[in-house]
C-alpha positions in Angstrom: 103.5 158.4 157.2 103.0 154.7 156.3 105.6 152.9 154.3 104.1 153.1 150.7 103.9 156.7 151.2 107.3 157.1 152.2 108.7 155.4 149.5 106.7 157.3 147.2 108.1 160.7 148.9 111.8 159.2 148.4 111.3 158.5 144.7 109.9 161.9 144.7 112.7 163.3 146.6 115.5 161.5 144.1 113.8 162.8 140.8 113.3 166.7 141.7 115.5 167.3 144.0 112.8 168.7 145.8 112.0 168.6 149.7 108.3 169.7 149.6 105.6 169.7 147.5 103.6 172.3 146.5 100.4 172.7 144.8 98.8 175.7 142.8 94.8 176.6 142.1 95.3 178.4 139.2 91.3 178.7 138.7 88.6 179.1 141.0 86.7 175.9 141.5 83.6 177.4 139.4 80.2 177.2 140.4 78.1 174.6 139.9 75.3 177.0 139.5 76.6 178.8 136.5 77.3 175.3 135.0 73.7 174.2 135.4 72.7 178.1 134.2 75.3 177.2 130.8 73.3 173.8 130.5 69.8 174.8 130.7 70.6 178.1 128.3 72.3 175.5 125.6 68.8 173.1 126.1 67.0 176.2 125.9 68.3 177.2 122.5 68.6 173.7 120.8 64.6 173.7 121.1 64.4 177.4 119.5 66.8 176.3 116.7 64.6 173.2 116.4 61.8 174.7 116.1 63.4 177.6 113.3 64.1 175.0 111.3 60.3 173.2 111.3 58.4 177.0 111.1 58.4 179.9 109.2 58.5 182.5 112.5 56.4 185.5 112.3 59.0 187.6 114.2 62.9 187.7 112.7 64.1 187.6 116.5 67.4 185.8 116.7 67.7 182.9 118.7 69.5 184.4 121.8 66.7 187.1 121.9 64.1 184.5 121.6 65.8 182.2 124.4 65.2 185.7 126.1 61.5 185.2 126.1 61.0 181.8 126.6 63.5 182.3 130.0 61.2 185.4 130.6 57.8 183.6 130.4 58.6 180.6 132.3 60.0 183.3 135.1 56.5 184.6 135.1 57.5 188.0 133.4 55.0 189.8 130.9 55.4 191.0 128.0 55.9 194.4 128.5 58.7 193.3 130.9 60.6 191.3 128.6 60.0 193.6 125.5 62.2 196.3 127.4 64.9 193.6 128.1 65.2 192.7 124.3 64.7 196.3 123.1 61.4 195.3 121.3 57.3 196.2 121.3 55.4 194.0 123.9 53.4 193.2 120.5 56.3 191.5 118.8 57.3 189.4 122.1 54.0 188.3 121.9 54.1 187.3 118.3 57.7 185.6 119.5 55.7 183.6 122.1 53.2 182.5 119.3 56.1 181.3 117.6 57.6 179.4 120.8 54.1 177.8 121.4 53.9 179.5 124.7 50.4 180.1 125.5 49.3 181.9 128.4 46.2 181.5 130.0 45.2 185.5 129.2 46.4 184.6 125.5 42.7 183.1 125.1 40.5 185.5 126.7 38.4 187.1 123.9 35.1 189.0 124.2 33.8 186.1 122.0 35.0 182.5 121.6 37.9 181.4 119.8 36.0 178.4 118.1 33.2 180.0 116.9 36.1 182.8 115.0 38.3 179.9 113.9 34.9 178.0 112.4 34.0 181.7 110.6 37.6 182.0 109.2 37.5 178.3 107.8 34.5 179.0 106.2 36.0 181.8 104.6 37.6 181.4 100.9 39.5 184.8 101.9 39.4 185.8 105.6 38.7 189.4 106.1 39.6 190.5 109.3 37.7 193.9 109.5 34.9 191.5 108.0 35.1 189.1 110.8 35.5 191.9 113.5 32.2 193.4 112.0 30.5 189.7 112.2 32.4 189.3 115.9 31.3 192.8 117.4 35.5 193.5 117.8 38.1 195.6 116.3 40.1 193.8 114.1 43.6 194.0 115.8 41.5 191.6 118.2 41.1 189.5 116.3 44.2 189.1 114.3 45.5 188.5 117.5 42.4 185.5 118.3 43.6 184.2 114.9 47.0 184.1 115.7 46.2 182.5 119.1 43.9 179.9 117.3 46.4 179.4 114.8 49.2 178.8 117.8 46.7 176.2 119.9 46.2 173.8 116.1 50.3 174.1 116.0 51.0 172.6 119.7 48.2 169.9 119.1 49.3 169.2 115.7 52.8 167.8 118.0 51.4 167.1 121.1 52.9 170.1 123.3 55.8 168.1 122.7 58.3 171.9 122.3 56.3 173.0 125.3 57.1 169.7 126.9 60.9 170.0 126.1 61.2 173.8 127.2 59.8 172.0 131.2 62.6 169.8 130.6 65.3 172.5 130.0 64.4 174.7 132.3 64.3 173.4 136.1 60.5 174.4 137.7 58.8 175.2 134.3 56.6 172.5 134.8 55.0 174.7 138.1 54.7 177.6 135.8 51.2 179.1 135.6 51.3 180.2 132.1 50.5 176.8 131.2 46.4 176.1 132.2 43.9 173.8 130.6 42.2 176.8 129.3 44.9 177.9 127.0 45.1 174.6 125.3 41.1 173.1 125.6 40.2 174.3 122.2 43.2 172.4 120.8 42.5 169.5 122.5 39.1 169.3 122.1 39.6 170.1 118.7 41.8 166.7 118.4 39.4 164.5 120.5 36.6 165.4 117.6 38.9 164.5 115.1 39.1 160.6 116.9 36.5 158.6 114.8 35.5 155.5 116.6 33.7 152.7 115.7 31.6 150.4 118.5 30.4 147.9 116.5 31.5 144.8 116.7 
């Protein structure tokens, strides 16, 4: 024991009439793992509530239930999966997704493609699914659901992926996620680089 410490024992000593010291953990040191789960759970549901406040949602999901399925698709779990973790149809977690912007590559496969139906429903005064099913050779649950899809790719071009973008950010590995692919967003994009008007004349 040096002599700082010493006279810091004495003073000790003098003012508690104590010989020893002895400290008590009341609480376990936590984990830093449920700290980081807290964080990325809070991130999670600040872009939800974000994003309530900018749509109308198709699905009246609260926000926990919808943190539920964003957590679920970035973990690589289908929609069948999550629907029994939330109590829901498979059908309304996909509608939930729609609303989350979280395409999956499978979202866009269609026996027919999802420009030609989004040109035929623009062209429409007053789309007619059963009408565009009969003009698309499919039932028209198929493509409500290519409508929807369409509908979902124009939203997450209109602000550049930028809520997909901030769900990677929340949510540690997202980025690797599959779901993700070029596939499920090339009509979008391709969509925005017609819209670019250029001018080479100088």
């Amino acid at each position: 024991m040096d002599e700082k410490t010493e006279e810091l024992r004495d003073i000790f000593v003098e003012l508690t009439d104590e010989e020893t010291v002895t400290e008590r953990q009341k609480e376990g040191p936590g984990s830093l793992t449920d700290a980081d789960e807290a964080a990325v759970t809070d991130r999670v549901a600040t872009v939800v509530t974000t994003m309530r406040e900018r749509y109308d949602f198709v699905t009246d999901l609260d926000d926990d239930t919808l943190g539920t399925v964003v957590r679920g698709f970035y973990d690589g779990t289908d929609d069948a999966t999550i629907a029994e973790t939330v109590g829901e149809t498979p059908e309304t977690v996909f509608r939930a997704r729609m609303d989350l912007h979280l395409l999956d590559d499978d979202d866009t496969q269609f026996p027919f493609a999802l420009s030609a139906l989004r040109d035929a429903h623009a062209d429409t005064d007053e789309p007619d699914s059963a009408a565009l099913a009969d003009a698309f050779d499919a039932d028209p649950e198929t493509v409500e659901r290519a409508l929807l899809v369409a509908e979902t790719q124009e939203a997450i071009r209109r602000v550049s992926g930028r809520f997909r973008s901030e769900f990677e950010d929340a949510i540690p590995d997202a980025a690797l996620s599959t779901h993700l692919t070029e596939s499920a967003q090339e009509d979008g994009l391709q969509e925005a680089a017609e819209d670019i008007e250029t001018d080479t004349k100088f």
